[in-house]
N, C-alpha and C positions, 0 to 999 in steps of 0.2 A: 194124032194129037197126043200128048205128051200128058204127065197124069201129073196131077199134082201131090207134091209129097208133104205128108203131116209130121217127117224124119226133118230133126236139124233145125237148124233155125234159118228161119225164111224172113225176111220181115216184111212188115204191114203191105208197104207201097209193091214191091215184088208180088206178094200172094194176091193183091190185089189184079195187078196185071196180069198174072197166070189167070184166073179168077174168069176174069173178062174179056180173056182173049177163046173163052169158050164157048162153043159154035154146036148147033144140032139140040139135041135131048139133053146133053148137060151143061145147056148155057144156064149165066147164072142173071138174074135180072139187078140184083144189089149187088157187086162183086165187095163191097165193103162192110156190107153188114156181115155177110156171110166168112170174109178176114178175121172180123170182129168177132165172130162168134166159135170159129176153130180157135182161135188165142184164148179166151176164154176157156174153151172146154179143156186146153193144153197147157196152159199156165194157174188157172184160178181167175175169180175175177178180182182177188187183190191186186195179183201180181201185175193183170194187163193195166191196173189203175195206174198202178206205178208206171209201167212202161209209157202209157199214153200221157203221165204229166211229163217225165224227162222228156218225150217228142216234142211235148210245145214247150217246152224251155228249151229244146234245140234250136225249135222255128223261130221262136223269139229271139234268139241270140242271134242268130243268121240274121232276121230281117233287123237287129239296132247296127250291128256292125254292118253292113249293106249301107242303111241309113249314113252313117258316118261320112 
């Protein structure tokens, strides 16, 4: 099993995936609180603030032009 690295920039949905694809003693029950809370401890909680509105201003814009 491959380990996950706190090096580099990983994003959300990726760490998430590593996260959950963990099996045995270090599975993880929330893979996305547990995202949430490495960003936090590695960026600030401003910064993830930030990051987490550009995400849904991406999702938003994906889902108007999809709309279209």
């Amino acid at each position: 099993m491959k380990a996950v690295k706190r090096t580099g920039n990983v994003g959300f949905k990726s760490l998430t995936r590593q996260l959950a694809s963990r099996r045995g003693k270090r599975a993880v029950s929330d893979p996305k609180a547990l995202a949430a809370f490495i960003g936090r401890q590695k960026y600030g909680a401003a910064a993830m603030a930030k990051k987490a509105a550009a995400g849904r201003r991406a999702v938003s814009k994906k889902a108007k032009a999809k709309a279209k």
